[in-house]
N, C-alpha and C positions, 0 to 999 in steps of 0.2 A: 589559441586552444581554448576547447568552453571550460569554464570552473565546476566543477562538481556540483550538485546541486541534494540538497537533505533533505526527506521528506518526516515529517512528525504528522503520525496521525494516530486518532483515537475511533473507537470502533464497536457495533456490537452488533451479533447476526438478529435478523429480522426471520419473525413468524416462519415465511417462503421457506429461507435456509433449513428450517428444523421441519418443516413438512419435506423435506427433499428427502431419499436414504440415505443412507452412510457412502454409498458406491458413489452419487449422482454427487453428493458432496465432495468426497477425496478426488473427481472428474475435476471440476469448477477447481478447487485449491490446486490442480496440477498444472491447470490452463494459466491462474493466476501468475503460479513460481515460474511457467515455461516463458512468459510473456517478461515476466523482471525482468528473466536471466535475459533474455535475447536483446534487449534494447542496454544491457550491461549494468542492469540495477542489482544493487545486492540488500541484504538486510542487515540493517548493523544491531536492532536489537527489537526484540518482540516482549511483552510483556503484559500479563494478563493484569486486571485493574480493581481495588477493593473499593468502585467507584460505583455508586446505583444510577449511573447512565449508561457509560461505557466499558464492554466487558473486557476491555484490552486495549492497546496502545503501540505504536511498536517507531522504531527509526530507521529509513531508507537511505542510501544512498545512490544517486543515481552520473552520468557521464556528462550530463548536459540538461536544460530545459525541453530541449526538443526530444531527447530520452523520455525523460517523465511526459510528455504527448505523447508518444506512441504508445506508449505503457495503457495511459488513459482511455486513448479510442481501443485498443483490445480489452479492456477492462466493462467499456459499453457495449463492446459487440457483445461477448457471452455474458450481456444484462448484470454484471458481477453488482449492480448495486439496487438490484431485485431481492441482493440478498444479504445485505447488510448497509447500516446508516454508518454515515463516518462525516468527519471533518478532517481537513490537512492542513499545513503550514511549510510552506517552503521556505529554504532559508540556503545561504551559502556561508564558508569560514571567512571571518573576521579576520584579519590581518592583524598580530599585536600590537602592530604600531596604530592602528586603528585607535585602540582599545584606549 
C-alpha cells in the first residue's frame, strides 16, 4: 500500500491572476479543488503569510506520489502556474521509532 505523501507549499498570485475577473478566477480555483479532490488529495491547512515574498502557504495531503502526478499534469494543462509562483516540499510521516 503507498504511504501518504504531504505537500507544504508557499505561494503568491502573479500579475496574470489579478488581470483575470473575479468569475475567470473562482473557474481556475474550482478546476484546481476539482483536480485535488479526484486524485484523493485533501487540504490539511491553508494559511495566509505576514511574509514580503509569499502571500500564503498551505499543507496537503495526498494518497500516493503518483497522486501528487496527476494533480501536477492537471495543474499544467489549465496553465495554473500562469498564475501564481510557488515552491513545494514533499515529505512522508516519520515513524517514532525513527525519531
Amino acid at each position: 500500500m503507498a504511504q501518504p505523501i504531504y505537500k507544504l507549499y508557499t505561494m503568491r498570485y502573479t500579475p496574470e491572476w489579478y488581470a483575470l475577473s473575479s468569475d475567470d478566477q473562482h473557474a481556475i480555483l474550482a478546476k484546481v479543488e476539482a483536480s485535488r479532490k479526484a486524485v484523493g488529495g485533501e487540504v490539511i491547512l491553508m494559511a495566509a503569510s505576514l511574509d514580503e515574498k509569499w502571500s500564503g502557504w498551505g499543507v496537503e495531503k495526498y494518497p500516493s506520489l503518483e497522486a501528487i502526478g496527476q494533480h501536477a499534469i492537471t495543474l499544467y494543462m489549465i496553465k495554473w502556474f500562469t498564475y501564481v509562483y510557488s515552491e513545494s516540499v514533499l515529505g512522508m510521516d516519520i515513524p517514532p521509532s525513527v525519531m
